[in-house]
C-alpha positions as CSV (number, residue, x, y, z in Angstrom):
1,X,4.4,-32.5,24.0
2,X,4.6,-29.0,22.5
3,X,6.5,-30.5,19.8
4,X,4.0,-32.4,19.3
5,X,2.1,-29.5,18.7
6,X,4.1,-27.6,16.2
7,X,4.2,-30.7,14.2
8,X,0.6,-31.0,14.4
9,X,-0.2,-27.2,13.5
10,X,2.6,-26.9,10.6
11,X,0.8,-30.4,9.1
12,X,-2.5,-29.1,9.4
13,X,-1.1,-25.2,7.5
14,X,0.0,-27.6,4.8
15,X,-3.4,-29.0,4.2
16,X,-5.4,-25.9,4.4
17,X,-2.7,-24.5,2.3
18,X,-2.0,-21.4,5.1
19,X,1.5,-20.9,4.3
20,X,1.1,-20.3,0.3
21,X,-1.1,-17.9,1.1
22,X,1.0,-16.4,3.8
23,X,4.0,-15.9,1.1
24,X,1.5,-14.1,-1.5
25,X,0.0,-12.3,0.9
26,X,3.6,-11.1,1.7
27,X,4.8,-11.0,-1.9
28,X,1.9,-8.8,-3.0
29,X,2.7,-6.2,-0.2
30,X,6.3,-6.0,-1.2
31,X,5.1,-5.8,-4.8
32,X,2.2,-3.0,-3.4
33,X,5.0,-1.3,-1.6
34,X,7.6,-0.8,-4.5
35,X,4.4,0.6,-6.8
36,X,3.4,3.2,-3.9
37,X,7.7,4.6,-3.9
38,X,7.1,4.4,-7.4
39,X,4.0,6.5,-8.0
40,X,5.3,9.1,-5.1
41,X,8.8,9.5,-6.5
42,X,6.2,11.3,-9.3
43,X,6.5,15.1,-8.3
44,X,4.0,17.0,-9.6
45,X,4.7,19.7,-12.1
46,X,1.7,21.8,-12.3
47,X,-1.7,21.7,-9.9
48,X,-3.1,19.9,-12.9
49,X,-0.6,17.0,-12.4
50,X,-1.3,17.4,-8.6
51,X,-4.9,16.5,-9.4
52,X,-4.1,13.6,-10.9
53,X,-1.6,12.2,-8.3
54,X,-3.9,13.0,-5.8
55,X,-6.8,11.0,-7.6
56,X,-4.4,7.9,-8.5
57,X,-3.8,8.2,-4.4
58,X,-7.2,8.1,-3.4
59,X,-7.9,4.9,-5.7
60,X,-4.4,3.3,-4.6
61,X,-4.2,3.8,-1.4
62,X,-7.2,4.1,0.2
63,X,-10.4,5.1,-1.3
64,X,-12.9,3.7,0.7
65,X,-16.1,3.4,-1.5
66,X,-17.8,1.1,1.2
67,X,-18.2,2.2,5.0
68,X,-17.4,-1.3,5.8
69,X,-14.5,-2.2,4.4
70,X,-11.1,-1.3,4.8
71,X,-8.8,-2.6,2.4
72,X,-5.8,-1.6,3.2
73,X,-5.4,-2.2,6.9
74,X,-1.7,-1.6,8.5
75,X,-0.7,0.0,4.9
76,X,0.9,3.5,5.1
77,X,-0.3,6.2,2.3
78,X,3.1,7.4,1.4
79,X,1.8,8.3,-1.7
80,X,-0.7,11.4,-0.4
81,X,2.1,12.4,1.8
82,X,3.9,12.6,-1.2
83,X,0.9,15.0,-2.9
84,X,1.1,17.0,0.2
85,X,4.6,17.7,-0.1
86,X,4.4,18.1,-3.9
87,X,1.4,20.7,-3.6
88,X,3.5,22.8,-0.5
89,X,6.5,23.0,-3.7
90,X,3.9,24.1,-5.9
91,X,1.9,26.7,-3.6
92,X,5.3,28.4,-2.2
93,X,6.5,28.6,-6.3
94,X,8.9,26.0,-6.6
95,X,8.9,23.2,-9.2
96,X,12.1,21.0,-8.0
């Protein structure tokens, strides 16, 4: 009987068309993932530069411009970690 059921619940994914949209769903996150190790591998030179990572943080990772949505639930922000570490080099002097 409960193979019954898987069959029945993998047929009906297939028609509703779950599982495509379960791999780009996935794909897009690994795709949103490399681009955030990307943009924080960035370090900031100057406090001008830190300004500007920090915006391109805000809009990539979290920005939230409505009270009611969330876009990016369960995502980490690994890039403003990345501005906070970058603006600790800059205040203490250091540029590597």
């Amino acid at each position: 009987r409960h193979h019954f059921r898987c069959r029945r619940a993998d047929r009906h994914s297939e028609e509703i068309g779950f599982d495509v949209k379960l791999d780009a769903l996935n794909n897009a996150r690994t795709e949103y993932y490399t681009a955030q190790h990307l943009l924080a591998s960035l370090g900031a030179l100057s406090f001008d530069d830190l300004v500007a990572k920090s915006a391109a943080s805000m809009m990539f990772e979290g920005a939230v411009a409505e009270k009611t949505r969330r876009h990016l639930r369960q995502e980490r922000q690994i890039v403003a970690f990345s501005v906070a570490e970058d603006a600790l080099r800059l205040y203490a002097g250091g540029v590597n």
